[in-house]
C-alpha positions, 0 to 999 in steps of 0.5 A: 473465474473458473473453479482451477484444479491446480493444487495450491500454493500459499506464498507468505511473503512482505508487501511492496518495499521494504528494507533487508537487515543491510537497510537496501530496500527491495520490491517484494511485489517485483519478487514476488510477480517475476520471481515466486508467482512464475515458478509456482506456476511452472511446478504446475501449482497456482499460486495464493499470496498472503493478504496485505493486510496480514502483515500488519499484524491481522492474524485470523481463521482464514490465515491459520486455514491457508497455512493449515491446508495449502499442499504447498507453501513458499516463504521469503524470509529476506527481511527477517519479517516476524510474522513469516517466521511466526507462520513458518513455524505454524506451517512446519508444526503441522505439515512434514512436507511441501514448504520450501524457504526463499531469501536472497543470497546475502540474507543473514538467518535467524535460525539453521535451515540446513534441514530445510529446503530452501532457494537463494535467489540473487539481488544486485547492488540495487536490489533487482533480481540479478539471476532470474532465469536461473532461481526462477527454474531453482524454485521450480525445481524444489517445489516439483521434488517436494512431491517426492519428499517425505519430510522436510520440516526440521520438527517431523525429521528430528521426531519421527514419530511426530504426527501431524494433526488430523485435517478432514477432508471436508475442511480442505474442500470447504476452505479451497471453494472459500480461496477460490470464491475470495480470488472472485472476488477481489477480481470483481472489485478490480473491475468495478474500479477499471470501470469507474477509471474508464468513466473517468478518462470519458469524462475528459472526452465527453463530460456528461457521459463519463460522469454517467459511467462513473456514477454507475460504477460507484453504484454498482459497487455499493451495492456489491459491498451491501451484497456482502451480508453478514461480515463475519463470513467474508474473508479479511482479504476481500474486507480489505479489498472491498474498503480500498474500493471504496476509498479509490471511488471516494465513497467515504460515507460508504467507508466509514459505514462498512468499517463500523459493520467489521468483526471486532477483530478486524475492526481493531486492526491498525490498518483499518482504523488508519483507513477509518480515521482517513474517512471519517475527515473526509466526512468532515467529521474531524474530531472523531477522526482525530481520536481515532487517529491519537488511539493508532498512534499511541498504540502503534507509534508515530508512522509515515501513514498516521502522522500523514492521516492527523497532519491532513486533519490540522491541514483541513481545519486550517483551511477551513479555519483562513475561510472563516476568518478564525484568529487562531488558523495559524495554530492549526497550521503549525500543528499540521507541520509538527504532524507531518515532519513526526511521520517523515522522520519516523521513516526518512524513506517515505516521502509523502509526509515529507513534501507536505511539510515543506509545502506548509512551512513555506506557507507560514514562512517557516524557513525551514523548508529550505532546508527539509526540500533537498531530503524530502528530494534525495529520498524520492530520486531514490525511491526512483533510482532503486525502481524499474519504470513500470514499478513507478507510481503517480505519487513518486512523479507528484512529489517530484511536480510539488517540490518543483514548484516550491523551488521555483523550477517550470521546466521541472515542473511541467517536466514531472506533470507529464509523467505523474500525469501518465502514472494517475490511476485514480481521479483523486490522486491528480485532483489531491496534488491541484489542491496543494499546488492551489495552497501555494498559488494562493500564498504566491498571490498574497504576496505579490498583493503585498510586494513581497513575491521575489523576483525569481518565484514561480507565477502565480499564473504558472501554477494555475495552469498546472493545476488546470492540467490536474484537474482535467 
């Protein structure tokens, strides 16, 4: 990437879904890709968005430095999200100028921005942007004028004589290289996993060769991560970045190594230890992981993601435990029910603790799972109804293939393989679905064995050819 001389514009903002005071859920990566990101550009500004990860909670240097020294910044305040007031405040504390507030049109305030310059833009009834010419020009328009504008934070209109600290100008030069150098980055990163995919659909065509190209690229970026040094140094973001990289590629022996490598203060991170116990089971070292795990959810509470990450652990012992012939497998299976069913009903939206709860209590015949399938299915189509097709993701359409087949359903179940299929953006997404679609084969097989497979089941044969599709 090219040093870019534009000013910048830092965007504080949520990630991905989430809902409004009303409960509606929007897509804050839709506004924020065809709303907020275009109009920055427009004003003739390029656009820096907070890192995910600080909506978690992370708040550290980089973060202060963004809301201290960005000659602009944008933030949405639809969801009333604590830590976008929180560095609102920051950010009207110490620049008079140059903020400009963004919400959708219904959106009930925390506090008075009469003094503030603000843009409503408009949802529909399903939370898609209802007037995107017109609020894209709106906030173009608010962001070129803010030039013009002595002061438009609430604090240095009511004291005029409140003056801002002092920034050097060697401070705001340092921090743009260290924004621009962080961009590079994650851009490297993007294209080291585009290669390890290009490598995998080489793999479908040509076996050895694309087992090459996915090799090379697993190496190329274990040795960009190793290249990092010193990681006090490095920006959360491409932190961050660089463990997801990890994980996409399935070095978790990697991922656990350069999660114990972080600062203390990123270490401790919510997201971070989520990812760390996620990688320690899959470096078959459970009872770590399973501590990890107990630590983020007494802290944090049960969540779809925690509760997921310790349901997949009982899961995996249980497993492993029906291999070795060990009399206490089913212990370790209703664990992983009770683990899965604690994280869908900490959020009834998130579908992916929900679908393997069913799965495994129609594994242990907990009859239940007629019961839970139709919610786990309401929330999904959902999810999908409130999306445009390309905002769906592989695991919406799986869901769908998975709950198919616990209903015994072919024509929807290769009907929703088709489209997963056309949506997997990583090896392991396709080859996680085969493994659970095998569970439930193997449970079909056991029980025509025994005569108890009823007439109306999906074959055991049927499954095994979608998971042949899966894994190919």
């Amino acid at each position: 990437m090219n040093d870019d001389p534009r000013e910048l514009c830092f965007v504080l903002m949520p990630f991905g879904r989430k809902p409004d005071q009303s409960g509606r859920v929007i897509d804050f990566d839709v506004v924020y890709e065809q709303l907020i990101r275009p109009a920055i550009e427009d004003a003739g500004l390029r656009p820096l968005r907070s890192d995910e990860e600080t909506r978690g909670g992370i708040v550290h240097k980089q973060m202060f430095e963004r809301l201290l020294l960005c000659p602009f910044a944008v933030a949405d305040l639809s969801t009333a999200n604590a830590n976008v007031y929180y560095e609102v405040g920051v950010r009207h504390a110490t620049r008079p100028r140059t903020t400009i507030l963004v919400f959708s049109h219904d959106t009930d305030l925390k506090f008075d921005v009469s003094l503030v310059r603000s843009v409503r833009y408009d949802l529909d009834a399903q939370a898609r942007l209802g007037s995107l010419a017109r609020d894209r020009e709106a906030l173009a328009h608010r962001l070129r004028e803010a030039r013009k504008v002595e002061r438009d934070s609430p604090i240095f209109e009511l004291f005029r004589d409140y003056q801002p600290p002092a920034l050097p100008h060697s401070a705001t030069d340092t921090f743009r290289e260290v924004a621009q150098y962080s961009e590079r980055a994650k851009e490297q990163l993007a294209a080291m996993r585009a290669r390890h995919l290009k490598g995998d659909d080489l793999r479908r065509r040509d076996g050895a060769a694309g087992k090459a190209a996915m090799a090379a690229a697993r190496a190329e970026i274990e040795a960009w991560v190793a290249a990092l040094g010193d990681l006090e140094r490095v920006e959360v973001g491409v932190l961050v970045d660089a463990l997801l990289t990890l994980r996409a590629v399935e070095l978790h022996d990697a991922m656990v190594a350069f999660v114990e490598r972080l600062p203390e203060h990123v270490f401790r991170q919510r997201l971070i230890q989520e990812q760390y116990g996620f990688a320690l089971n899959r470096c078959e070292r459970r009872e770590e992981a399973e501590q990890v795990l107990r630590k983020v959810i007494q802290v944090y509470g049960p969540s779809p993601e925690n509760c997921g990450l310790m349901g997949r652990i009982h899961k995996d012992r249980w497993v492993e435990a029906v291999a070795s012939g060990d009399s206490h497998a089913d212990a370790q299976l209703h664990k992983a029910i009770e683990s899965y069913l604690r994280g869908f009903q900490a959020d009834w939206r998130d579908s992916y603790p929900g679908v393997n709860a069913v799965t495994l209590m129609q594994l242990a015949d907990d009859g239940r799972w007629r019961e839970l399938l139709p919610v786990v299915r309401y929330s999904v189509m959902r999810r999908l109804d409130s999306l445009p097709d390309e905002r769906e993701d592989y695991w919406d359409h799986a869901t769908m293939l998975e709950l198919s087949v616990l209903a015994s359903d072919p024509k929807a179940a290769h009907r929703w393989l088709g489209s997963a299929l056309a949506r997997r953006r990583e090896t392991w997404e396709s080859k996680t679905t085969a493994d659970n679609l095998a569970l439930v084969r193997r449970h079909r097989e056991r029980l025509r064995a025994s005569g108890a497979l009823p007439a109306d089941a999906l074959a055991p044969e049927a499954i095994l050819d979608l998971e042949a599709r899966l894994r190919a």
